[in-house]
Backbone as CSV, one residue per row, in Angstrom:
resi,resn,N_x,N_y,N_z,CA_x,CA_y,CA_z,C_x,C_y,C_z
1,UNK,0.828,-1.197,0.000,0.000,0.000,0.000,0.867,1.253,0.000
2,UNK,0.822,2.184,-1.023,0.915,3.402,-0.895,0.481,4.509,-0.540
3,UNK,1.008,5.382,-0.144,-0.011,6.703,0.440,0.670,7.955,-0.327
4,UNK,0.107,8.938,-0.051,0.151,10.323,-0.925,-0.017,11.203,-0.371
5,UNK,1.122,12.285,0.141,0.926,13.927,1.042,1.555,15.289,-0.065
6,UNK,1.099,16.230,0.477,1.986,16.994,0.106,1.713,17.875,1.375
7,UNK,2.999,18.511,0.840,3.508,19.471,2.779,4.166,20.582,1.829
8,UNK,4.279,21.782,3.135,5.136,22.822,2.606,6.550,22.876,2.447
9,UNK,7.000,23.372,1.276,8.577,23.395,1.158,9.363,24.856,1.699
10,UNK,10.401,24.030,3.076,10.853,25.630,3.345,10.189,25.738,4.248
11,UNK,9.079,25.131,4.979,8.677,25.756,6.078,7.792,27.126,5.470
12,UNK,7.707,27.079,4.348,7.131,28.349,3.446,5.881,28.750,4.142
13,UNK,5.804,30.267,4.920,4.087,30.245,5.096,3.127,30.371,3.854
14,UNK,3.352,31.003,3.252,2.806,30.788,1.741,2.606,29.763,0.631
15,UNK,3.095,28.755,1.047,2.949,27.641,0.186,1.132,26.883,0.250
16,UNK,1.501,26.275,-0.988,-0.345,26.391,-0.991,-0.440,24.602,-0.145
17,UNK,-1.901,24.786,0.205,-2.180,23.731,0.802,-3.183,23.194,-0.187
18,UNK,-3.855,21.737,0.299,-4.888,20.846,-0.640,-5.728,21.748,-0.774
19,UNK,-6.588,22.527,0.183,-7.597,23.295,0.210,-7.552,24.228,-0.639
20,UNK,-6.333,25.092,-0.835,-6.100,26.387,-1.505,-5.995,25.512,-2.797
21,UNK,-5.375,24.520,-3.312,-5.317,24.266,-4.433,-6.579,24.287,-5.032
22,UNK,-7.469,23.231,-4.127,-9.141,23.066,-4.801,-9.751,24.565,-4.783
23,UNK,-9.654,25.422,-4.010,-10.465,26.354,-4.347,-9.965,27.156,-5.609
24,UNK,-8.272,27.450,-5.420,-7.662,27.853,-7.221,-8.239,27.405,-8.269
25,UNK,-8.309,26.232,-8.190,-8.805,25.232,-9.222,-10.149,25.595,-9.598
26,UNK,-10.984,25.746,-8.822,-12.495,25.813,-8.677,-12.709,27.471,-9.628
27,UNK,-12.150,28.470,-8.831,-12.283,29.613,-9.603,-12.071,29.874,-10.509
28,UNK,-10.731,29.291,-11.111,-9.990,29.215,-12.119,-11.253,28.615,-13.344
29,UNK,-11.832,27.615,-12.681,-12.877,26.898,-13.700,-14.227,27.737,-14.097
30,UNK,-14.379,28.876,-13.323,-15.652,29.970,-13.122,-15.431,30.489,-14.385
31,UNK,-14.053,31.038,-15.048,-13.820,31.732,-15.862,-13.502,30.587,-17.802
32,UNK,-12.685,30.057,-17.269,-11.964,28.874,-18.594,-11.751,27.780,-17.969
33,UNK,-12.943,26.738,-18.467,-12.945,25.628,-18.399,-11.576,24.569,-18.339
34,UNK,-11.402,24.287,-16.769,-9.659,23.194,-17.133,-8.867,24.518,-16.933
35,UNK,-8.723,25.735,-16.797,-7.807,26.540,-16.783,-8.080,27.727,-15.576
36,UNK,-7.040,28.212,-14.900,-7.062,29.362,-14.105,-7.397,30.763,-15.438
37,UNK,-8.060,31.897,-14.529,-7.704,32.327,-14.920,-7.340,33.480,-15.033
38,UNK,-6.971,34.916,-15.723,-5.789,35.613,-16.159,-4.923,36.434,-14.952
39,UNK,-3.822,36.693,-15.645,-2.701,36.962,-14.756,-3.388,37.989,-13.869
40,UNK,-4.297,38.586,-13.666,-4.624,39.932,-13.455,-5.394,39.927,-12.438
41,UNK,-6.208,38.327,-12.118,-6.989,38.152,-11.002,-6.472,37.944,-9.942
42,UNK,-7.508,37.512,-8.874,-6.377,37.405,-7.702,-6.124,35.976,-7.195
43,UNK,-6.421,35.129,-8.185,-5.964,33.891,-7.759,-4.979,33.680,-8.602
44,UNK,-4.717,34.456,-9.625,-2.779,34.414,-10.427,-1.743,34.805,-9.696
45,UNK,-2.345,36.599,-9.025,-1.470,37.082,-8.492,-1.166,36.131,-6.974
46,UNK,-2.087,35.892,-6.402,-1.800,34.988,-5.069,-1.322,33.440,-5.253
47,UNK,-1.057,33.663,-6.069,-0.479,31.863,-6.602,0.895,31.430,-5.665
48,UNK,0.865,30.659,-4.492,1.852,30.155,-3.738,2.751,29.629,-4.373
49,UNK,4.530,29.679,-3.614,5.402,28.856,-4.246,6.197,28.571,-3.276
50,UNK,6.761,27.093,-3.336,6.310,26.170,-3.775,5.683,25.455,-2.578
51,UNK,4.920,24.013,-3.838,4.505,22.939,-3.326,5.990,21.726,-2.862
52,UNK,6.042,21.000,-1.506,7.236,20.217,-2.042,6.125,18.938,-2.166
53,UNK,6.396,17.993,-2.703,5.668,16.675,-3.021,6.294,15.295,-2.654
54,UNK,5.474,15.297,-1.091,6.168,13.969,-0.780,6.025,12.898,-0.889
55,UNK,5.700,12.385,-2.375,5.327,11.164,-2.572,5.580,9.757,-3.158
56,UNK,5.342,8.887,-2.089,5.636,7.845,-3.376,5.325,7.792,-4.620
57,UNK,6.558,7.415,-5.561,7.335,7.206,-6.685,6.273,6.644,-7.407
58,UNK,5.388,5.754,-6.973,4.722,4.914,-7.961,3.317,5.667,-7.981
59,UNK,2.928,6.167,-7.450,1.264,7.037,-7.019,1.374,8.836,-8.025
60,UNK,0.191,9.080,-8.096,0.101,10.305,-8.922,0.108,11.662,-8.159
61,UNK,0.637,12.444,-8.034,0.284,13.665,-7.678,-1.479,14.309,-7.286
62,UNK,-1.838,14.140,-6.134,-3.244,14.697,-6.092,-3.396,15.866,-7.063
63,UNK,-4.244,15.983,-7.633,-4.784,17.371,-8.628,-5.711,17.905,-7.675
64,UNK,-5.236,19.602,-8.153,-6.049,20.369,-7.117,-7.621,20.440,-8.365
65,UNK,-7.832,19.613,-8.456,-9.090,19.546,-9.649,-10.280,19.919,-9.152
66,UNK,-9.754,19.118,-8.074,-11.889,19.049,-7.277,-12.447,20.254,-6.648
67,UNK,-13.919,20.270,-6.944,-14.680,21.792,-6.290,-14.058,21.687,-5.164
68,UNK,-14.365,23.202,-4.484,-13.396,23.686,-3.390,-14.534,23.348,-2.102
69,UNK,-16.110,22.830,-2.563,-16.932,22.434,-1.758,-16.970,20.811,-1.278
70,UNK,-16.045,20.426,-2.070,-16.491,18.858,-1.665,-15.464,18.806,-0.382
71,UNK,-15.688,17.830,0.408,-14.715,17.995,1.852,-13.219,16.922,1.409
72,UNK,-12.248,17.533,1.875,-11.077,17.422,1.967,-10.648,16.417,2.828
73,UNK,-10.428,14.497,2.224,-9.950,13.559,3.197,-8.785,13.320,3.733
74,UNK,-8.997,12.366,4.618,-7.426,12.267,4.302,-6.729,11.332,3.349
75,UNK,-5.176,11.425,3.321,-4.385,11.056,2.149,-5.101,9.492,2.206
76,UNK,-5.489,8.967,0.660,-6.012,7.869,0.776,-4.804,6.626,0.688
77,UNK,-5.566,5.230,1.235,-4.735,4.516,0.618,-5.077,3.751,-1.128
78,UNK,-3.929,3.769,-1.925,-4.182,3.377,-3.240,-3.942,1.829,-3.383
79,UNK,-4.424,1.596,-3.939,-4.312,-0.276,-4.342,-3.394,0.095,-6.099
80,UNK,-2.006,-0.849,-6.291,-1.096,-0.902,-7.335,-1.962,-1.805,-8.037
81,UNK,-2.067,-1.244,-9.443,-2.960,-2.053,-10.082,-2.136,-3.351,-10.573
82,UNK,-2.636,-4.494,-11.328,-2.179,-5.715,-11.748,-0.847,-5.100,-12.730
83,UNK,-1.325,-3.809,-13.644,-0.157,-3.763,-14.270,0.980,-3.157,-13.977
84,UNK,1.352,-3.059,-12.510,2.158,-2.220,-12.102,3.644,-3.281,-12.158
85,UNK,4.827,-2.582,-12.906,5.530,-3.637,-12.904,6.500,-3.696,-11.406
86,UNK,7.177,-5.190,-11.420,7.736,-5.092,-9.733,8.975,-4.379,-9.593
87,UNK,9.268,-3.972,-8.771,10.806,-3.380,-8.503,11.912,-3.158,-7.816
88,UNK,12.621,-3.187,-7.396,13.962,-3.411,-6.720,14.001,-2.619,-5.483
89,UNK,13.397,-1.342,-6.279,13.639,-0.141,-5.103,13.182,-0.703,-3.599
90,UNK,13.463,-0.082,-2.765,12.784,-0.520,-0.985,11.686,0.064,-1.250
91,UNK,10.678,1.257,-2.262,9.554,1.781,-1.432,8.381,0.541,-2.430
92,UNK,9.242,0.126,-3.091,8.263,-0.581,-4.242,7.795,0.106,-5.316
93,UNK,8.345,1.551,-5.661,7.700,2.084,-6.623,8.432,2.096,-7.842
94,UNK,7.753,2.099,-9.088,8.193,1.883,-10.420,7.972,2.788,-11.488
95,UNK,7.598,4.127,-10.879,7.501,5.312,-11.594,7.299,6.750,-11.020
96,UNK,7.601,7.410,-11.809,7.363,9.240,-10.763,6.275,9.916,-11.738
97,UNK,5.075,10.285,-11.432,4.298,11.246,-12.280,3.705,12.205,-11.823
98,UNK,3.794,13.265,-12.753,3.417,14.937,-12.281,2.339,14.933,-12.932
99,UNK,1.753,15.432,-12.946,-0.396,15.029,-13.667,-1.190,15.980,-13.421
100,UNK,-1.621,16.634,-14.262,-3.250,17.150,-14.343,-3.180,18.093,-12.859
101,UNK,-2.488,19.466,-13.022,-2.287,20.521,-12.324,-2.227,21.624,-12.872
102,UNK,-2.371,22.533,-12.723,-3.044,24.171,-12.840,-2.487,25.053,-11.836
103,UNK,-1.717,26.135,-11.778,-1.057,27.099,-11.648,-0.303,26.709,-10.125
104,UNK,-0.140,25.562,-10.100,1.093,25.386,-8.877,2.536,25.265,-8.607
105,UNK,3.890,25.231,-7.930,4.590,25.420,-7.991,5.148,24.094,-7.277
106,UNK,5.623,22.625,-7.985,5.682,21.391,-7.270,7.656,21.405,-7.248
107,UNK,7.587,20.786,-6.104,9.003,20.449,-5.771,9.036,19.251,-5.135
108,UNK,9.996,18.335,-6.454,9.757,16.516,-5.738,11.258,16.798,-5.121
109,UNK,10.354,15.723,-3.442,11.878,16.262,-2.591,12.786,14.749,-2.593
110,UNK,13.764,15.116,-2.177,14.912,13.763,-2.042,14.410,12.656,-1.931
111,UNK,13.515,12.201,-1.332,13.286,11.171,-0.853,12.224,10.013,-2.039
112,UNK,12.283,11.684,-3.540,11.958,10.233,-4.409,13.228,10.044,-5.799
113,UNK,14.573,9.679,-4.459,15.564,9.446,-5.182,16.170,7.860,-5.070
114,UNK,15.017,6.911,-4.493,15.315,5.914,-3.987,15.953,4.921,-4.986
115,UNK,15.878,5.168,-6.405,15.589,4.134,-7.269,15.687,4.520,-8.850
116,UNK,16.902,4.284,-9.709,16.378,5.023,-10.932,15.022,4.353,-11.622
117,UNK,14.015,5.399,-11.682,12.763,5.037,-12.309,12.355,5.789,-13.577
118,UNK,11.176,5.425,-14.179,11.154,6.632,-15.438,9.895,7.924,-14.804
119,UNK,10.291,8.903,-15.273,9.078,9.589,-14.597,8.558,10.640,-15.966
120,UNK,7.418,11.023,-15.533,6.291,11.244,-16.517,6.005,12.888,-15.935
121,UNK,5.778,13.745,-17.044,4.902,15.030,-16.551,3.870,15.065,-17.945
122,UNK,2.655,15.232,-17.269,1.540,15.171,-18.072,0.638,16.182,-17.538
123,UNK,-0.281,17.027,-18.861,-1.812,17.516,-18.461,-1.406,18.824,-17.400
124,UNK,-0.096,19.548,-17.839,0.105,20.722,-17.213,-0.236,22.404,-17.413
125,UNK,-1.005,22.999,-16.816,-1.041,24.556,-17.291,-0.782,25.673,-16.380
126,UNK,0.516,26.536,-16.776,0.716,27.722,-15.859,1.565,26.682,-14.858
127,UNK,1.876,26.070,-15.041,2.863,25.302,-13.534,4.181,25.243,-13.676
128,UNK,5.166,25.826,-11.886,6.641,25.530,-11.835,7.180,23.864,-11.340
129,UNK,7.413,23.010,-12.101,7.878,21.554,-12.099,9.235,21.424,-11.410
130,UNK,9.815,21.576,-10.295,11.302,21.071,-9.891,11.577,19.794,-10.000
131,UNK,12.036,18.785,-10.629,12.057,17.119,-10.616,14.096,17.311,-10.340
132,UNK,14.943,18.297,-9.755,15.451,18.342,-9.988,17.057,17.582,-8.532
133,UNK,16.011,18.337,-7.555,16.801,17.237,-6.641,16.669,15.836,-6.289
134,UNK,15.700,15.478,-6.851,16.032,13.562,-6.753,16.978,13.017,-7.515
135,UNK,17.281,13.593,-8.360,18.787,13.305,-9.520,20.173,14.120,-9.587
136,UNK,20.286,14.860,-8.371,21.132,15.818,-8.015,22.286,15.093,-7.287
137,UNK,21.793,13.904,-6.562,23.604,13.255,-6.296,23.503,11.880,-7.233
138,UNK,23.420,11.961,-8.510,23.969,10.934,-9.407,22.790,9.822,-9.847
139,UNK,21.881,10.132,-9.101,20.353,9.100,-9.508,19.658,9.249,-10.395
140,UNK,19.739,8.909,-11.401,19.254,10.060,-12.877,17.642,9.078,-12.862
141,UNK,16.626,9.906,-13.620,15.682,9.243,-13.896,15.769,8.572,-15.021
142,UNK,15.358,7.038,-15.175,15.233,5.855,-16.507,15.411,6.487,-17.211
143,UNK,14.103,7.152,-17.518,13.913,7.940,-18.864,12.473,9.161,-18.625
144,UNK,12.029,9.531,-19.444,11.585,10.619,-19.325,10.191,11.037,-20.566
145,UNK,8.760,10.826,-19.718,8.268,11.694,-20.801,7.448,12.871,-20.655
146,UNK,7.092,13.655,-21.291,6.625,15.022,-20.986,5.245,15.105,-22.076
147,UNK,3.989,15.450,-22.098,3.044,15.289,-23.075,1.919,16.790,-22.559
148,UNK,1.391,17.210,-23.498,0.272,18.109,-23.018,0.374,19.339,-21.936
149,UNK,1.707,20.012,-22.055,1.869,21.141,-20.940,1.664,22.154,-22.122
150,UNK,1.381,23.113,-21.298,1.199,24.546,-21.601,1.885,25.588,-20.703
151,UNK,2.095,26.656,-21.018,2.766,27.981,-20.226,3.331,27.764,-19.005
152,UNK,4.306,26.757,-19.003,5.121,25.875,-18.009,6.801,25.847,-17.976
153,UNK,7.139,25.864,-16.517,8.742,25.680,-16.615,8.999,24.633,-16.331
154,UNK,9.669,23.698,-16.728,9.621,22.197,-15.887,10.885,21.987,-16.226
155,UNK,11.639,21.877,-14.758,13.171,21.619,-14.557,13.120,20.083,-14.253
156,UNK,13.727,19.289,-15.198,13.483,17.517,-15.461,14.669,16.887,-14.481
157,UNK,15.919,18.058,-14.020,16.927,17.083,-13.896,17.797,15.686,-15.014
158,UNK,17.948,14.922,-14.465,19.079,14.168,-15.148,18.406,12.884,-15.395
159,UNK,18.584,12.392,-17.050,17.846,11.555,-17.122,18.982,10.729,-17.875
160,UNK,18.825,9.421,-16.918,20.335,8.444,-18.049,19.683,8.018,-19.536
161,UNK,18.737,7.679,-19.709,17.629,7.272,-21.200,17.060,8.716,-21.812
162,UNK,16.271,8.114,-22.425,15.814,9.098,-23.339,14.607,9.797,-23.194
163,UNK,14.627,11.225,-23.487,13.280,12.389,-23.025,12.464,12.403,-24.278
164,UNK,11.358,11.996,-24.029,10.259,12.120,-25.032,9.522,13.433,-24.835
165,UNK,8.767,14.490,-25.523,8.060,15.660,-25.356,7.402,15.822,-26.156
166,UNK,6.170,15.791,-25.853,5.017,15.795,-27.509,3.667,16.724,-26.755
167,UNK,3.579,17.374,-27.411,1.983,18.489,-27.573,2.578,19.766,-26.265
168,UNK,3.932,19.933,-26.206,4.105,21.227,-25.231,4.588,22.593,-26.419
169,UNK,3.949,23.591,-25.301,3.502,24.568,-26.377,3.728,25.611,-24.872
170,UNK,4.421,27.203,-25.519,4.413,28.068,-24.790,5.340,28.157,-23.239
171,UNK,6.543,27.165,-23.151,7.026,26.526,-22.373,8.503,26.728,-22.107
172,UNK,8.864,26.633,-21.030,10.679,26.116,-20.992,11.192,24.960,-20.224
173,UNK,12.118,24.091,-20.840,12.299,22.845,-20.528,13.583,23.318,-20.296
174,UNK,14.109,22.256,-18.671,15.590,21.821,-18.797,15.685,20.942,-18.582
175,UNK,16.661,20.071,-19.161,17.048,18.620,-19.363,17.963,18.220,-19.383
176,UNK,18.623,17.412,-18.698,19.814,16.693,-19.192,19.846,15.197,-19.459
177,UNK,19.915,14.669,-20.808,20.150,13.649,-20.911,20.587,12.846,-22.042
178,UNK,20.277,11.428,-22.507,21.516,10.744,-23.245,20.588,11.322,-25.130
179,UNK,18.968,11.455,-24.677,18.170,11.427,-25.889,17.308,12.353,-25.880
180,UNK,17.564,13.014,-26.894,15.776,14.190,-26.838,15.545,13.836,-28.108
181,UNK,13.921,13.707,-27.714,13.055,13.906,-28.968,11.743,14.711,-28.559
182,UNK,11.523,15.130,-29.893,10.488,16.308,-29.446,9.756,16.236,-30.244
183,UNK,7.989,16.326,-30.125,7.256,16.203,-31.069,5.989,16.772,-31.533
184,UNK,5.371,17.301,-32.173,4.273,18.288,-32.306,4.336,19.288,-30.974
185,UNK,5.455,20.276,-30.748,5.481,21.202,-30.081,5.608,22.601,-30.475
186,UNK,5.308,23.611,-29.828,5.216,25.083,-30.104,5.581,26.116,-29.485
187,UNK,6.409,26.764,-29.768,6.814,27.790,-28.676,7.921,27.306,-27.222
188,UNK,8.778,26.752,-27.692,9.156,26.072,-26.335,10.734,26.700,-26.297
189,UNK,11.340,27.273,-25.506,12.830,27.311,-25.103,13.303,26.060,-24.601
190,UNK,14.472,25.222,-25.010,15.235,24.140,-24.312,16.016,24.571,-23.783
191,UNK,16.579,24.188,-22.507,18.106,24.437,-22.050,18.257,22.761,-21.890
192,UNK,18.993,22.756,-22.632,20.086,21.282,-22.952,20.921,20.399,-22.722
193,UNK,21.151,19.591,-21.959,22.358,18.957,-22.348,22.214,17.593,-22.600
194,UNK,22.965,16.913,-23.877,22.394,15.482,-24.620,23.909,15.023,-25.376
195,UNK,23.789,13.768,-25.062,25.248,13.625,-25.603,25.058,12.514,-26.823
196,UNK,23.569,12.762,-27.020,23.116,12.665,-28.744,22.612,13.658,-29.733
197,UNK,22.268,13.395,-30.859,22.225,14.869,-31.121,20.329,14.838,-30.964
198,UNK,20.087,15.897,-30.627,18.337,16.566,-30.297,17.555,15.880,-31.882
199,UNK,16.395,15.886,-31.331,15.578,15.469,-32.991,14.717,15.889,-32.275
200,UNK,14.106,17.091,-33.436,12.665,17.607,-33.629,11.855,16.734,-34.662
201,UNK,10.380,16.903,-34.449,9.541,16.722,-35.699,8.094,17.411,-35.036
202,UNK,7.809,17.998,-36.422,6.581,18.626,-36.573,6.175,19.758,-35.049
203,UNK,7.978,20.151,-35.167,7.691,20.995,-34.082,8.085,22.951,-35.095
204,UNK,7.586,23.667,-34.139,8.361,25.187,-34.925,8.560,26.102,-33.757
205,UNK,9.231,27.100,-34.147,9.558,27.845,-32.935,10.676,27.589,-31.747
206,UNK,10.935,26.480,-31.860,11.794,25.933,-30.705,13.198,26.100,-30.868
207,UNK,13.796,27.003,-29.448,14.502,27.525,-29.154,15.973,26.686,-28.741
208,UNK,17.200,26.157,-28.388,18.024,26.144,-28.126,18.985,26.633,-26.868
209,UNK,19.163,26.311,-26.073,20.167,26.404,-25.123,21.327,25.455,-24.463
210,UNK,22.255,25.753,-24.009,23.357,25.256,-23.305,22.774,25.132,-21.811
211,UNK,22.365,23.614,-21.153,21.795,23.775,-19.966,22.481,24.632,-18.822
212,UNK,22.013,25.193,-18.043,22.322,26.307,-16.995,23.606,25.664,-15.899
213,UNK,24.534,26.090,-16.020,25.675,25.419,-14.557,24.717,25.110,-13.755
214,UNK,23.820,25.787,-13.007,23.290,24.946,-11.737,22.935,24.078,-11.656
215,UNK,22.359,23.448,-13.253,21.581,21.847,-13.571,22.513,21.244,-14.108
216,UNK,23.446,21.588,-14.788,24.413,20.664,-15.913,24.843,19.636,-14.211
217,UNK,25.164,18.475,-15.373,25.410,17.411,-14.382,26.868,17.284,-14.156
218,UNK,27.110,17.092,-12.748,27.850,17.028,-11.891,29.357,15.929,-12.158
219,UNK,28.917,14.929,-12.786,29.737,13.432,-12.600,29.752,13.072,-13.951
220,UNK,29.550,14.451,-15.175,29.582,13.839,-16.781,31.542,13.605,-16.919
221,UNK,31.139,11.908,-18.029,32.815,12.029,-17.946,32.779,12.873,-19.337
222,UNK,34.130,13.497,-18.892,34.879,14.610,-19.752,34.735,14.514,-21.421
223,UNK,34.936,13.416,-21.277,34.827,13.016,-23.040,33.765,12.329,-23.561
224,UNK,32.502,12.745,-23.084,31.037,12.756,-23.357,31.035,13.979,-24.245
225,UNK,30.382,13.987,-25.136,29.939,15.035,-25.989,28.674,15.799,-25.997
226,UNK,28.429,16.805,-25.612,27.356,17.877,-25.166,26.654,18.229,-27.003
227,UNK,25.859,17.577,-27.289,25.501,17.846,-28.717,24.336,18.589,-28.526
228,UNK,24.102,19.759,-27.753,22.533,20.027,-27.437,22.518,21.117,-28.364
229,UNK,23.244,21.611,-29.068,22.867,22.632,-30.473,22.623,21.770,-31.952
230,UNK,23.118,20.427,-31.791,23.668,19.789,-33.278,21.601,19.003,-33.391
231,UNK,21.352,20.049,-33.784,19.920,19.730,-33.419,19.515,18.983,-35.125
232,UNK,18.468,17.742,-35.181,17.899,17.590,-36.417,16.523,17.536,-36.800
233,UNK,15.840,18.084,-37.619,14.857,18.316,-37.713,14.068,17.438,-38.810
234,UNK,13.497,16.070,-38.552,12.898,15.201,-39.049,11.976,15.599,-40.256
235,UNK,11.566,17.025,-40.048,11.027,17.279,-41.454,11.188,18.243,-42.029
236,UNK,12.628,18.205,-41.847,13.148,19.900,-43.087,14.609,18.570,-43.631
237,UNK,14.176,18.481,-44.607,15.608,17.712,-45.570,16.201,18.500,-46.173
238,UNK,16.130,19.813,-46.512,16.819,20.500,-47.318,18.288,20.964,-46.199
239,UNK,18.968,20.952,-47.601,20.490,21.348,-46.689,20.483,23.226,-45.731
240,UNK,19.318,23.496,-46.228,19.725,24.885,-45.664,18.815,24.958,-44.258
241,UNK,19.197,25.674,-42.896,19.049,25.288,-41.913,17.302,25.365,-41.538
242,UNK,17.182,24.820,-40.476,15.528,24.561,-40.925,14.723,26.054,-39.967
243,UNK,13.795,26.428,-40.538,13.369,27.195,-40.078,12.500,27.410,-38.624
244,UNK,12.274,25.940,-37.794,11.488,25.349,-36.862,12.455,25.304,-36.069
245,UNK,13.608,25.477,-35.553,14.674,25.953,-34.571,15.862,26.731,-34.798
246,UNK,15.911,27.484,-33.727,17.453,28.091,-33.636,18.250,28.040,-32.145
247,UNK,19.220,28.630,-31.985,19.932,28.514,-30.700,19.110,30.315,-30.355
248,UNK,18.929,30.382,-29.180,18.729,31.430,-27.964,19.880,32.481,-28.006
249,UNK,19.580,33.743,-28.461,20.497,34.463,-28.676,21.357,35.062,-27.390
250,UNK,22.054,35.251,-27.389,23.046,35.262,-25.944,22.128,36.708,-25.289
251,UNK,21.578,37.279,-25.870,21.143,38.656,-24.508,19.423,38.199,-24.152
252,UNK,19.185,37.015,-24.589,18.068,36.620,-24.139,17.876,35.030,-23.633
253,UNK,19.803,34.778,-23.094,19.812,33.382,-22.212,19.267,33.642,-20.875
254,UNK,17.958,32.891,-20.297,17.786,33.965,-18.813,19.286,34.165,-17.938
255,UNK,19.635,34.639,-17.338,20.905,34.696,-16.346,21.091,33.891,-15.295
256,UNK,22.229,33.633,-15.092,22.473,32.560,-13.585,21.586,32.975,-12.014
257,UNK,21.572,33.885,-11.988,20.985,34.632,-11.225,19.782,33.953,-10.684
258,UNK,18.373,33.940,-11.936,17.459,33.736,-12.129,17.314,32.481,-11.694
259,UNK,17.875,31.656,-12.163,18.257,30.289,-11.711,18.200,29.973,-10.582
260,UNK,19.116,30.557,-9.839,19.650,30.282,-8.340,19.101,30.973,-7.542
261,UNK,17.811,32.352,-7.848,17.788,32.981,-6.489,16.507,33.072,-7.111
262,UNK,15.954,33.151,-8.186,14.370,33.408,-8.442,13.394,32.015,-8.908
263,UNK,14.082,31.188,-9.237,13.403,29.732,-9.924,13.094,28.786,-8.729
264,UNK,13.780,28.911,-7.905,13.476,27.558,-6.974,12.411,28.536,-5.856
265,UNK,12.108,29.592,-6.119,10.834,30.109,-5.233,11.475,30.178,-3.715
266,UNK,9.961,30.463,-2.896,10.429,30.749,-1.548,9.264,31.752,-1.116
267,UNK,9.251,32.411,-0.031,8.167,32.878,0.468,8.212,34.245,-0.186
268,UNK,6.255,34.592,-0.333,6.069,35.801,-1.378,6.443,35.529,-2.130
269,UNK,6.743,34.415,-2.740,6.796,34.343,-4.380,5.663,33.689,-4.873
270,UNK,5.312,33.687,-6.305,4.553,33.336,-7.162,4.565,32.525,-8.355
271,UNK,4.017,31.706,-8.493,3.878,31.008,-9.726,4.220,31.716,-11.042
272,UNK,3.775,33.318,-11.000,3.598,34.716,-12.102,5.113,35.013,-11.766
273,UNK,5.713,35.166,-10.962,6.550,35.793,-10.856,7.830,34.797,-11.591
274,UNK,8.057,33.552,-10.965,8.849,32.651,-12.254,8.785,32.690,-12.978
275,UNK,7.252,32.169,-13.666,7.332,32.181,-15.108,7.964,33.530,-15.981
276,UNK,7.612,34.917,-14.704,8.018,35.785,-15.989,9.372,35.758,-16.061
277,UNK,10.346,35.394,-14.975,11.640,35.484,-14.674,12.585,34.820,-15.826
278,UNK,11.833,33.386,-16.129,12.229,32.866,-17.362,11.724,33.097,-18.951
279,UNK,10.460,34.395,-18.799,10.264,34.576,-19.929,9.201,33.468,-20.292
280,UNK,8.324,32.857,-19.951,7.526,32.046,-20.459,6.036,33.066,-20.740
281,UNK,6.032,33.606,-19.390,4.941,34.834,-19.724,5.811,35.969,-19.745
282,UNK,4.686,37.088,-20.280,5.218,38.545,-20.342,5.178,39.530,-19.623
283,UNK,5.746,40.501,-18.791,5.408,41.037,-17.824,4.358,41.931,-18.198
């Protein structure tokens, strides 16, 4: 049996709780169906940061989905379905997934570093994703897939296999790992590092970067090759460069700064306030 919490990160007084999520959620739905909404109200501007997420590896992230009237239980217990495959790890879990969330700020903490597993972010809008300290002393995740985000930062950490990304749009990804592929996406900045070369398809707009020192990984051997510009684009064959990516022009790489003192949040900060830090929204 597994169970499922989330608690504040930081001791944060501002960090949102189950309750505040469902009622975000709830208002958010008054206006755009499935979506918060605009920056201008006061459930954008009051948007807590962060969530940390203490959960077992194999279980989903509660969604702050539900009306803000239905009553609030406690963490349930889940039954692993038949197809859950078995696993080595001590907690028993065989996957990490971020799921079907709306303007929150999640931080998976150490403790789902038990085990390299593959982990999943799905069904995201307006949300800050940290997946970055469970793979921070050398535990990289399996592999990696990402599907259906919108106006999102999602810091993936270190993945030893390969990152799949299909239907993200309006976004910034960081990644480090052996494979990227990317697929029907729009609008997305990468910060990079792949020691294959990147493959797009049926993506446009997508941006290029050198992943940030604070994420580049720690324990790469030296004579690994960082191919995160040698990008190919599955449906431009012509020799001249394809028009559906470029590299991030150096006065619009966000700064180290941003990284280290505005991205990982903290009290009085905001969901609005990251995203604009990295440029995903506009001030």
């Amino acid at each position: 049996m597994l169970y499922v919490f989330l608690k504040t990160a930081r001791k944060n007084p501002s960090a949102i709780s189950l309750a505040d999520a469902a009622e975000i959620a709830a208002q958010g739905r008054r206006h755009i169906p499935g979506y918060r909404s605009n920056d201008n109200s006061m459930q954008s501007s009051a948007s807590p940061s962060p969530i940390l997420c203490s959960t077992s590896m194999n279980d989903r992230l509660p969604s702050p989905q539900q009306e803000a009237s239905a009553p609030l239980e406690a963490p349930q217990e889940l039954q692993k379905s038949d197809t859950d495959k078995p696993s080595s790890s001590v907690s028993g879990a065989s996957s990490v997934f971020v799921s079907s969330h709306t303007g929150v700020h999640i931080v998976l903490p150490t403790s789902a570093s038990h085990a390299t597993v593959p982990a999943s972010i799905t069904s995201l809008h307006h949300c800050v994703v940290d997946m970055t300290v469970p793979t921070a002393d050398g535990r990289p995740f399996a592999g990696l897939v990402i599907k259906g985000v919108t106006e999102s930062l999602l810091l993936c950490g270190q993945v030893d296999g390969p990152a799949h990304i299909t239907g993200v749009k309006h976004s910034t990804i960081v990644v480090s790992c052996h494979q990227f592929r990317m697929h029907d996406c729009v609008d997305v900045d990468v910060y990079l590092s792949c020691s294959s070369r990147p493959i797009i398809e049926d993506c446009s707009n997508i941006r290029f970067g050198n992943i940030p020192e604070i994420y580049a990984p720690k324990s790469v051997d030296s004579t690994q090759p960082n191919l995160w510009d040698q990008v190919q684009d599955f449906k431009w064959i012509k020799v001249e460069q394809s028009p559906n990516w470029s590299i991030i022009n150096e006065s619009e790489i966000v700064p180290h700064d941003v990284w280290e003192n505005i991205v990982p949040g903290g009290p009085g900060a905001s969901v609005d306030s990251i995203l604009k830090s990295v440029k995903v929204i506009l001030s």
